[in-house]
ZAMAR-841083 format. One record per residue: residue number from 1; residue in one letter; chain; x, y, z of N, C-alpha, C, O, CB in turn. Coordinates in Angstrom, 3 decimals, padded with zeros to 6 digits. Atoms other than C-alpha are relative to their C-alpha. Glycine has a CB too. Layout:
! residues N
PT   zake   nunu   torza     n.east    n.north       n.up    ca.east   ca.north      ca.up     c.east    c.north       c.up     o.east    o.north       o.up    cb.east   cb.north      cb.up
PT    NUM      a       A          X          Y          Z          X          Y          Z          X          Y          Z          X          Y          Z          X          Y          Z
...
! end
This chain:
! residues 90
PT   zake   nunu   torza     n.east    n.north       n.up    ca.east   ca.north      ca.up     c.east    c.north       c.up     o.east    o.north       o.up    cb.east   cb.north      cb.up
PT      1      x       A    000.861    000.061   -001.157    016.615   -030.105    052.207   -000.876    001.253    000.023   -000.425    002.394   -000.080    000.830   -000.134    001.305
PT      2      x       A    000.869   -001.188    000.119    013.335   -028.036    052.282   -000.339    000.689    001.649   -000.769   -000.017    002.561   -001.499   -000.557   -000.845
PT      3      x       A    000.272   -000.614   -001.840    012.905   -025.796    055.867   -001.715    000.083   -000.262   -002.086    000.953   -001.051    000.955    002.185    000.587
PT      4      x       A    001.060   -000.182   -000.878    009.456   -026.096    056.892   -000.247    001.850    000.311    000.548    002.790    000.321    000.444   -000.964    001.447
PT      5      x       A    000.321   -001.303   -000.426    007.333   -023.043    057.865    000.206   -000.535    001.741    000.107    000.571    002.272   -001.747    000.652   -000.643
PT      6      x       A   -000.174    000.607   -001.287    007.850   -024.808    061.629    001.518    000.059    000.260    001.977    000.412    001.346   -000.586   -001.487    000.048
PT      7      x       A   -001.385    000.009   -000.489    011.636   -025.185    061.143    000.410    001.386   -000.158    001.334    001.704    000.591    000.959   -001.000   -000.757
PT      8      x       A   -000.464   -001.291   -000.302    011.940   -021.319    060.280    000.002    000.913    000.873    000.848    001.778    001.096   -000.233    000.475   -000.547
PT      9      x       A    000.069   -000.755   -001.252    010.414   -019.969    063.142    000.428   -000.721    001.108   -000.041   -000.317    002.172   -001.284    000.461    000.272
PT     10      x       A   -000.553    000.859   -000.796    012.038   -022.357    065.097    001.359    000.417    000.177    001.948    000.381    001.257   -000.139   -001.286   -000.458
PT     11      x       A   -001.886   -000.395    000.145    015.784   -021.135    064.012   -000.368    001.706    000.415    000.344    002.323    001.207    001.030   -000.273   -002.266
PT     12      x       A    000.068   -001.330   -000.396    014.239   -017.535    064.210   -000.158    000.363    001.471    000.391    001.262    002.108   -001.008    000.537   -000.678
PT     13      x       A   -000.198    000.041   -001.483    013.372   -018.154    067.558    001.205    000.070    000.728    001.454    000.904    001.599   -000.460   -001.019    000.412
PT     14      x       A   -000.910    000.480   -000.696    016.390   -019.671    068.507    000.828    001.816   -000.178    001.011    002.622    000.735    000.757   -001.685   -000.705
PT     15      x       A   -000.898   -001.266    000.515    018.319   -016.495    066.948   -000.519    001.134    000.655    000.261    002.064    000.861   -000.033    000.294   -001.621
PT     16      x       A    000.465   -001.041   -000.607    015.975   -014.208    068.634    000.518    000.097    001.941    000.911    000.943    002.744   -001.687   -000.169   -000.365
PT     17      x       A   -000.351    000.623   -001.598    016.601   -015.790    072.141    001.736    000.379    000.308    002.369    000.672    001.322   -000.275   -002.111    000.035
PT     18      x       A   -001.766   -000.168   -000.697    020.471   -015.435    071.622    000.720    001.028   -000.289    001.890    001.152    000.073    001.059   -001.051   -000.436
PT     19      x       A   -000.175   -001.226    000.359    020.388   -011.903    069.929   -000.575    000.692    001.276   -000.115    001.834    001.261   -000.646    000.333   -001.376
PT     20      x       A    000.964   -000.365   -000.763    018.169   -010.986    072.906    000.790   -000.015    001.464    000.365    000.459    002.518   -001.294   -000.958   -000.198
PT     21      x       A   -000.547    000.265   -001.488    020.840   -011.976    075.619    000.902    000.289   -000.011    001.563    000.131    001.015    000.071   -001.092    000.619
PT     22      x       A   -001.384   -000.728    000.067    023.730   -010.352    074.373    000.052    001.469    000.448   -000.588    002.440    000.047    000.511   -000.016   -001.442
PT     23      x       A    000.177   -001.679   -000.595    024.550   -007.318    076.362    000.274    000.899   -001.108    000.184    000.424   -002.241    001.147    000.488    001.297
PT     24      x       A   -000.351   -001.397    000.454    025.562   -003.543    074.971    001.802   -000.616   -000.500    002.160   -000.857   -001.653   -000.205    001.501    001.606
PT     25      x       A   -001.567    000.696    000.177    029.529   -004.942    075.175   -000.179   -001.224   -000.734    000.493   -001.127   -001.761    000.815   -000.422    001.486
PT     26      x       A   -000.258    000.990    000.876    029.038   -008.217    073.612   -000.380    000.269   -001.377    000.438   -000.046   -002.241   -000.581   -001.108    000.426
PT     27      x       A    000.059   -000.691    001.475    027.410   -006.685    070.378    000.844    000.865   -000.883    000.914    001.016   -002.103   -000.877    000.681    000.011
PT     28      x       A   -001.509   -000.727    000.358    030.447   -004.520    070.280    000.896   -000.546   -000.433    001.598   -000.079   -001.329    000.669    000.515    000.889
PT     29      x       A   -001.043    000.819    000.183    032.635   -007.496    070.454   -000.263   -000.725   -001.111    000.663   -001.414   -001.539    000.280   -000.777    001.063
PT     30      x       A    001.101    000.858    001.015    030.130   -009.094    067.697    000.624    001.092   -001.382    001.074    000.772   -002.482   -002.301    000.178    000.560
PT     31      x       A   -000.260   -000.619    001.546    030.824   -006.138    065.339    001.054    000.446   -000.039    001.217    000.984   -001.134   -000.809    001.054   -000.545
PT     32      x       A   -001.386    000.297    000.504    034.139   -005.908    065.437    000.886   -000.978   -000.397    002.015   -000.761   -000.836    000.526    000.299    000.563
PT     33      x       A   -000.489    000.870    000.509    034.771   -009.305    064.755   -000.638   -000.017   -001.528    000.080   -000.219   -002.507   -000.147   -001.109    000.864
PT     34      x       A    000.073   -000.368    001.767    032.459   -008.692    061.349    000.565    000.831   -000.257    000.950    000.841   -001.427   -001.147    000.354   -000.708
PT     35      x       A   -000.592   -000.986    000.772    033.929   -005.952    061.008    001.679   -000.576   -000.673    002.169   -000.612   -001.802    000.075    001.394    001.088
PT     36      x       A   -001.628    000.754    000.527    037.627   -007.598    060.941   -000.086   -001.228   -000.799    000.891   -001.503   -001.496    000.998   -000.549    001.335
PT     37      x       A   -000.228    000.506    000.950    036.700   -010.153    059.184   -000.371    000.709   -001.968    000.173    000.403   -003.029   -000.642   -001.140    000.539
PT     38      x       A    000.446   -000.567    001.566    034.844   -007.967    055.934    001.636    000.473   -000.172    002.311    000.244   -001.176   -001.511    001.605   -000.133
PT     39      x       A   -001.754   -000.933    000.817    038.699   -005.852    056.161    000.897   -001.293   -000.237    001.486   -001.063   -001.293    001.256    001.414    001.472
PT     40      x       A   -000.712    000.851    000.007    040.624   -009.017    056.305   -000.576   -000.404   -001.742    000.237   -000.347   -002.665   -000.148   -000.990    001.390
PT     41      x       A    000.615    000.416    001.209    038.067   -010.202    053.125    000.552    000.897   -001.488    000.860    000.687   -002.661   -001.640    000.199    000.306
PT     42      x       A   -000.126   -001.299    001.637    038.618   -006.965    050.933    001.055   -000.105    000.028    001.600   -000.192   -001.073   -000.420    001.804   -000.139
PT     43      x       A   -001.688   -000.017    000.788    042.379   -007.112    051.602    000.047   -000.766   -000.575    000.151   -000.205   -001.666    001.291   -000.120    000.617
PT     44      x       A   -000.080    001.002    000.355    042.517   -010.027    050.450   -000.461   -000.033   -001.637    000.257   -000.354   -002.584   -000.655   -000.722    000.953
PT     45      x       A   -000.150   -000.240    001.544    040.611   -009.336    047.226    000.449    000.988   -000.398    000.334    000.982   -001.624   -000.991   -000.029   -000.686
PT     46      x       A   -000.659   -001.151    000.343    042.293   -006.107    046.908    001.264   -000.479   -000.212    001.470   -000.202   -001.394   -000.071    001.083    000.951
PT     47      x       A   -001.356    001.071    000.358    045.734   -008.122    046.701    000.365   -000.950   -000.811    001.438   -001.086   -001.400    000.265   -000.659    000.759
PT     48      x       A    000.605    000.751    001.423    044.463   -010.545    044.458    000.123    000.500   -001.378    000.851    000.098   -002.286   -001.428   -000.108    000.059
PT     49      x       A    000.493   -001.440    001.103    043.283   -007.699    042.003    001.530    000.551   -000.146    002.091    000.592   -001.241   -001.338    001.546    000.893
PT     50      x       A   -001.367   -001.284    000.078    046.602   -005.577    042.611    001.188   -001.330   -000.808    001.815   -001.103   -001.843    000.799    000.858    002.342
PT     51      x       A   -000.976    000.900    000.698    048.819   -008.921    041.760   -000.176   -000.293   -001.151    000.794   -000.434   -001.895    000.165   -001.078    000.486
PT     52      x       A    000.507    000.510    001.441    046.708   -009.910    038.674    000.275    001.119   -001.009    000.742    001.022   -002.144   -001.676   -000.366   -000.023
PT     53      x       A   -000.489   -001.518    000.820    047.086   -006.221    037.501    001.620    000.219   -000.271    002.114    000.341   -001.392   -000.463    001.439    001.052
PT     54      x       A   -001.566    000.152    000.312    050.939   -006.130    038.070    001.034   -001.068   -000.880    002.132   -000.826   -001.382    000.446   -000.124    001.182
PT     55      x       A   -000.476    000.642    000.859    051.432   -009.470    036.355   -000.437    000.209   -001.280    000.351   -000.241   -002.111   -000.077   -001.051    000.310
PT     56      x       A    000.432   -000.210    000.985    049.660   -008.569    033.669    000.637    001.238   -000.634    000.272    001.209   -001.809   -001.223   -000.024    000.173
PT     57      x       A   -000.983   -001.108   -000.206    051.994   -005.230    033.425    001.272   -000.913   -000.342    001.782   -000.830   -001.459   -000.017    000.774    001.646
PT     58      x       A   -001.386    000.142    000.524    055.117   -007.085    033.451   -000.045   -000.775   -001.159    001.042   -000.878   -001.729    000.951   -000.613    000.959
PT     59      x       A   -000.033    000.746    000.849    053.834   -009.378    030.755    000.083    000.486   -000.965    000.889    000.095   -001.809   -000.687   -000.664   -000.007
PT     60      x       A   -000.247   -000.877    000.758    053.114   -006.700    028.791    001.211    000.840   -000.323    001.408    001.260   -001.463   -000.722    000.532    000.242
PT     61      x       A   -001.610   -000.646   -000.046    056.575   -005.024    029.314    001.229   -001.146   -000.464    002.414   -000.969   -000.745    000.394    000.521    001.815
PT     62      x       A   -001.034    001.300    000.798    058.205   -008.407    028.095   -000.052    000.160   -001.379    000.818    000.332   -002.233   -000.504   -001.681    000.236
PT     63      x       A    000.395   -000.057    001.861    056.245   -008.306    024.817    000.233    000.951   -000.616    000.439    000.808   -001.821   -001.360   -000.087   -000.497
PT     64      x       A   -000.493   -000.838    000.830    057.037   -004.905    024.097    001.836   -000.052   -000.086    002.657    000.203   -000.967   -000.647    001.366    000.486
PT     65      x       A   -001.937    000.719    000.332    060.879   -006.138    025.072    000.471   -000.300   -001.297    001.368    000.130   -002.022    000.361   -001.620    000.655
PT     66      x       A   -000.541    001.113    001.448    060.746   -008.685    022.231   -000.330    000.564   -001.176    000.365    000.594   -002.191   -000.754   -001.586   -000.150
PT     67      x       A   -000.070   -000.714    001.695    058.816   -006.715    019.608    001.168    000.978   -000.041    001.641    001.304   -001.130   -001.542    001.028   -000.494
PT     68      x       A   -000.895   -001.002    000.733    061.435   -004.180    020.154    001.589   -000.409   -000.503    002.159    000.214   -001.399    000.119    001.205    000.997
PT     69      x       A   -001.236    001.273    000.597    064.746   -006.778    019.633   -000.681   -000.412   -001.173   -000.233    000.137   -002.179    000.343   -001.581    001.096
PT     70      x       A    000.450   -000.284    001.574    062.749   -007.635    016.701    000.228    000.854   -000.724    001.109    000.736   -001.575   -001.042    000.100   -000.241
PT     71      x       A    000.113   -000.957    001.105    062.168   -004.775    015.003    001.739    000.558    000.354    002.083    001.070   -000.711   -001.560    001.337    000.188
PT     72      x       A   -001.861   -000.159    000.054    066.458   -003.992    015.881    000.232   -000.860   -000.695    000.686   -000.570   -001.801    001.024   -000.191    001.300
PT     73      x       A   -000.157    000.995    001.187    066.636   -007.266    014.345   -000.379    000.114   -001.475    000.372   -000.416   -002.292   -000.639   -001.023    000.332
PT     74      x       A    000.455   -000.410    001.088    064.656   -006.071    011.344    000.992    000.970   -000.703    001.464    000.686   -001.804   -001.242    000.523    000.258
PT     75      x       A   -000.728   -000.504    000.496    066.733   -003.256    010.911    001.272    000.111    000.105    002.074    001.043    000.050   -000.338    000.639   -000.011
PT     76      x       A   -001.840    000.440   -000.020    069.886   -004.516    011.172    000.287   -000.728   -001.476    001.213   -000.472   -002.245    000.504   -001.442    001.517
PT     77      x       A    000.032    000.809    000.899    068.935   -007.165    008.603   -000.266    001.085   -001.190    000.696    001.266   -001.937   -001.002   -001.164    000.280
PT     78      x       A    000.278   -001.047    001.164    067.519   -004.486    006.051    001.314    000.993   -000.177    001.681    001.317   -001.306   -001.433    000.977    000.397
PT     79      x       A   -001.115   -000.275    000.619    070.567   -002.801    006.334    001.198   -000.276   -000.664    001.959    000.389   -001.366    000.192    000.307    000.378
PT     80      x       A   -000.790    000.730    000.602    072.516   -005.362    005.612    000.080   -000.328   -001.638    001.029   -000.186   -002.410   -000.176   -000.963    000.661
PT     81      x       A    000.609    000.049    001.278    070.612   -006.239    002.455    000.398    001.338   -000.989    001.064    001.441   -002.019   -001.586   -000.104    000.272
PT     82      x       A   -000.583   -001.241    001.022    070.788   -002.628    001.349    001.556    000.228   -000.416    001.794    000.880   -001.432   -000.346    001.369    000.692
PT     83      x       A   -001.082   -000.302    000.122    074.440   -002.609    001.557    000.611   -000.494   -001.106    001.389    000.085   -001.864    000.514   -000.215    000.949
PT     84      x       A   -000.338    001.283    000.590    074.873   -005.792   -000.187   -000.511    000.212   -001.686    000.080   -000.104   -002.718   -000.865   -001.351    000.917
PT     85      x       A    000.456   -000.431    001.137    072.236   -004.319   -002.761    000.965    000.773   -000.884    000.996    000.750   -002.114   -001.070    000.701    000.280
PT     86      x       A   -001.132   -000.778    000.626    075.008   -002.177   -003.560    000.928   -000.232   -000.213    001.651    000.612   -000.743    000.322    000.766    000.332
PT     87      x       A   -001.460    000.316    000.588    077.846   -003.949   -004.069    000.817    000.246    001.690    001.995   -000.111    001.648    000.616    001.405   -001.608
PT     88      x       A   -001.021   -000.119   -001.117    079.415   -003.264   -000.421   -000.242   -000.981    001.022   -001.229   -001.714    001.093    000.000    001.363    000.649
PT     89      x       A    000.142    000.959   -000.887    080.180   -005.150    002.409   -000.285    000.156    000.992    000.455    001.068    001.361    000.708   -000.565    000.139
PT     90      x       A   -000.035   -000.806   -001.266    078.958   -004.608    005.918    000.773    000.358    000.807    000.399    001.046    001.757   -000.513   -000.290    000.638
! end
């Protein structure tokens, strides 16, 4: 839907008329409700952000888990081998 040069000053009007009748106190009450909603907004992606970061942390702390049971596994097995290389038993 295209706005008209008629329908813009028409909404600007309207907006002027009801910006225009709000006392000193109701503009107060006006910007503290933007205001609580922008903090409500950022927590919100700030919590987001902080969870995506922490899962991404423990995922990483898994994988170094397993490479490191691996590589114990590695050298458990290589010692075995060497032992064996030699004629002994583990």
């Amino acid at each position: 839907m295209k706005v008209t040069p008629l329908d813009a000053t028409t909404y600007a009007g309207s907006g002027l008329t009801i910006g225009s009748a709000l006392t000193l106190s109701q503009w107060g009450v006006v910007a503290g409700i933007v205001t609580a909603l922008l903090t409500l907004a950022l927590n919100v992606w700030y919590t987001r952000q902080k969870n995506a970061r922490e899962r991404h942390l423990a995922e990483q702390q898994a994988d170094l888990v397993k490479q490191q049971a691996h590589l114990a596994d590695l050298a458990e097995r290589e010692a075995v081998a060497r032992l064996a290389a030699l004629g002994l038993k583990p």
